[in-house]
N, C-alpha and C positions, 0 to 999 in steps of 0.2 A: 514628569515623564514616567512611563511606565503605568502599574497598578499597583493597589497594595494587598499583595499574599494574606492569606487565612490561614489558620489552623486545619489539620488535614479532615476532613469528612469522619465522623463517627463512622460504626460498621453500619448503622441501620436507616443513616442520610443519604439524600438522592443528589444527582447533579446540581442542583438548583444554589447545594451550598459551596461550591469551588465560586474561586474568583469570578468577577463581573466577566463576561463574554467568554469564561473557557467552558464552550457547552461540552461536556463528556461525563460520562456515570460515573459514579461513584467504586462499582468496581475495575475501571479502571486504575483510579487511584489508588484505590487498596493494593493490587496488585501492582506495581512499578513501588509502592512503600515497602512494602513486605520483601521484596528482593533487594531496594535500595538495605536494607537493614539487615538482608542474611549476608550481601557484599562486604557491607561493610564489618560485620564481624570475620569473614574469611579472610579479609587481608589487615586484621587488626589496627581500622580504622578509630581511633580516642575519641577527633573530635573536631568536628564539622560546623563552618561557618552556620549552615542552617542541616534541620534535621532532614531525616528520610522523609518524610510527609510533606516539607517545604520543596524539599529538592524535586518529588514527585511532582509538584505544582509546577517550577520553574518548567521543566522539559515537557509536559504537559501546553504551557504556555508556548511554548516555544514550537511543538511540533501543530498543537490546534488552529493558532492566531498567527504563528510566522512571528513572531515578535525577535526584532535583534536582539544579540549579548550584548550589547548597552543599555537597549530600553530592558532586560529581563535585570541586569546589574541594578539601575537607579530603583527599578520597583522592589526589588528581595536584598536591597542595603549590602550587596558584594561588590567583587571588581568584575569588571567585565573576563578577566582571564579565568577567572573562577567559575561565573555564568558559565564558560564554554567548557570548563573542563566537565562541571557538572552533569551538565547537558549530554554531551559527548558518555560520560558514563552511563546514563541513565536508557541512552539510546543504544547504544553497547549490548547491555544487560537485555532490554526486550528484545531487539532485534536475534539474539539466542535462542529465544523461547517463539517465536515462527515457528508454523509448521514445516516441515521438507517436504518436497515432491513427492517423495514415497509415501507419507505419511498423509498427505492433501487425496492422493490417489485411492488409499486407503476406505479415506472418506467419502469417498466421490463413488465407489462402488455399490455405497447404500443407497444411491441417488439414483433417477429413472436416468437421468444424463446430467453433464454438464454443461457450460459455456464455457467457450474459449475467446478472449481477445487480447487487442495489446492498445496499450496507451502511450502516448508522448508527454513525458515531463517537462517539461521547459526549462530550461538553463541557459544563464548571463554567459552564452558565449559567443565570438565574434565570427566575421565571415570567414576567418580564416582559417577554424576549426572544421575542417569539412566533415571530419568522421561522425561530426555530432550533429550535423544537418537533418533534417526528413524535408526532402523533396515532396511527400507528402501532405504535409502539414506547413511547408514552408517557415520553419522558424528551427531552431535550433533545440537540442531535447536530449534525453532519454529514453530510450525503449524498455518499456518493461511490459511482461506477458502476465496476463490474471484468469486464474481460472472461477469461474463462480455454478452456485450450485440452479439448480431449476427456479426457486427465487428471488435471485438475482444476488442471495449474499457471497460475500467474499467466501474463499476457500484456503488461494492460493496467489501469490504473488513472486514472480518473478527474478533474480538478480536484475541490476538496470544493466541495458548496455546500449554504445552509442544509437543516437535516433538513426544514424545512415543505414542502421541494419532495419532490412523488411520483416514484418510480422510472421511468416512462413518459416526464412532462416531462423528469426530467435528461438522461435520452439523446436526449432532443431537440436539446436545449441544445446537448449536448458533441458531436454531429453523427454520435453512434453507428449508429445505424438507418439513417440513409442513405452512411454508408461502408460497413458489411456489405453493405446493398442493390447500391451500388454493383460490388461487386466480387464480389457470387454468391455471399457464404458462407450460409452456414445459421446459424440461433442459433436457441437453446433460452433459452426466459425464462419467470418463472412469470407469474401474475396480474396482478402488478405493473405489466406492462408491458400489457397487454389494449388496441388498438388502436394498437399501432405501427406494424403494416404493415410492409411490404417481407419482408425475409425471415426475420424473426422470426416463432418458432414459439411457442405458448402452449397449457397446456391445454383441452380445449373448456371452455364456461363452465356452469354451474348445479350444480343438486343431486344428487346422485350417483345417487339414484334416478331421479331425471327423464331423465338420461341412457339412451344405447344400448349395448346390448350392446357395441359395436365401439369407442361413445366411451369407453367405462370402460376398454376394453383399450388403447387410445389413452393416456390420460391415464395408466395403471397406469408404462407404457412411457415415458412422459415424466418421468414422476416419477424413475424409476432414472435416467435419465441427468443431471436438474437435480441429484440430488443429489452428483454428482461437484464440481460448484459449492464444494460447502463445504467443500472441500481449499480453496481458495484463497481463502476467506475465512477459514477457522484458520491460514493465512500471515499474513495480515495482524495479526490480534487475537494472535497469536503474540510482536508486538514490542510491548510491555507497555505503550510510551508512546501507546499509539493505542488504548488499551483505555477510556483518561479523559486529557484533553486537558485541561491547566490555560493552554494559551497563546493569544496572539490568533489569533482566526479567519483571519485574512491569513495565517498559518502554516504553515496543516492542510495545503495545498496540499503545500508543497512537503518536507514533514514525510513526504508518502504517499508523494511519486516519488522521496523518499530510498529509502525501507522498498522501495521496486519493483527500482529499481536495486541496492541490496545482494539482492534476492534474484536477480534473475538472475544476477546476478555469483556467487551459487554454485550456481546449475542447471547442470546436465548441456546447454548449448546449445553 
């Protein structure tokens, strides 16, 4: 069961040399070692079943492939409570190092626009959780909001909150709408979002015939550019544990601004 862990990447080795099937760069790992190792001297950690470079593998493993704390236990020679505390650390620590909104806005101001959308996580929960329903998507979820640059990379991703909430509310919520406002970017949103205001941009609304000449070429032209959007949500649904979510919903959070932070850590910024 399981795989069997490697030695951590030299600085100047590519992906190619992490474990069988965890495709991710090499400075990802660098980066979640280098923190596992400044952690563990600030709370004057002796000595660890496996090292910072191992343990970066284990959570690596775990957020890329989805691999249980039992199958990440029998492959990295732990117990499974370990695997989790691990893990839980290691997620912890990037999840910190996420951009914040102010900070994604920031960025987003050097940009000609951005993209705004929101995705549905999927989560093992029953019909009787209604708050976590999307009518939507008909399955039960997460809502989390992602903002991406012209394209299509990540920028910015969202707290999660129940799927029952519509894509318009959440970026209420999260104070999206009026930090773009605030700072003069432009964004592109579908439907979803139909009366946000400020400087959010949306297709006209109705039936396609009903429409104008001018709004159909409008809307034609809107569509090419939302669709850049969905690079960066195949970023996300890309790390296999975010694809079905078997853990508490307290989690999701900081489970997404892990998956954020390993990906800019290997973008081209």
């Amino acid at each position: 069961m399981g795989f069997r862990p490697r030695e951590p990447c030299p600085p100047e080795a590519s992906h190619a040399c992490l474990p069988s099937g965890v495709d991710v760069s090499s400075s990802s790992l660098r980066l979640l070692a280098e923190h596992l190792r400044v952690h563990r001297r600030a709370i004057g950690s002796r000595w660890r079943r496996l090292s910072p470079g191992r343990q970066a593998l284990l959570a690596l493993a775990h957020l890329r492939l989805g691999h249980t704390y039992a199958q990440l236990a029998a492959g990295f020679g732990i117990g499974t409570i370990t695997a989790h505390r691990y893990v839980a650390e290691a997620v912890d620590l990037l999840a910190a190092l996420a951009p914040t909104l102010a900070e994604a806005a920031r960025t987003a101001s050097m940009k000609a626009f951005v993209l705004l959308d929101g995705t549905l996580l999927p989560i093992d929960r029953i019909a009787a959780d209604r708050p976590f329903y999307s009518g939507k998507h008909k399955k039960h979820g997460m809502n989390v909001q992602v903002l991406a640059e012209p394209f299509g990379r990540l920028l910015w991703a969202s707290p999660a909150l129940p799927g029952a909430i519509h894509d318009v509310r959440a970026a209420r919520e999260h104070g999206v709408i009026d930090a773009l406002t605030a700072a003069g970017i432009t964004c592109w949103a579908d439907m979803g979002y139909r009366g946000a205001g400020g400087t959010v941009r949306i297709p006209y609304w109705g039936r396609w015939d009903t429409l104008s000449t001018g709004q159909q070429a409008v809307n034609r032209s809107h569509a090419k550019i939302r669709a850049l959007v969905e690079q960066a949500m195949a970023t996300l649904k890309s790390w296999r544990l975010l694809r079905k979510l078997r853990c508490s919903t307290t989690r999701i959070t900081s489970l997404v601004q892990a998956v954020l932070t390993l990906h800019l850590a290997s973008s081209d910024r």
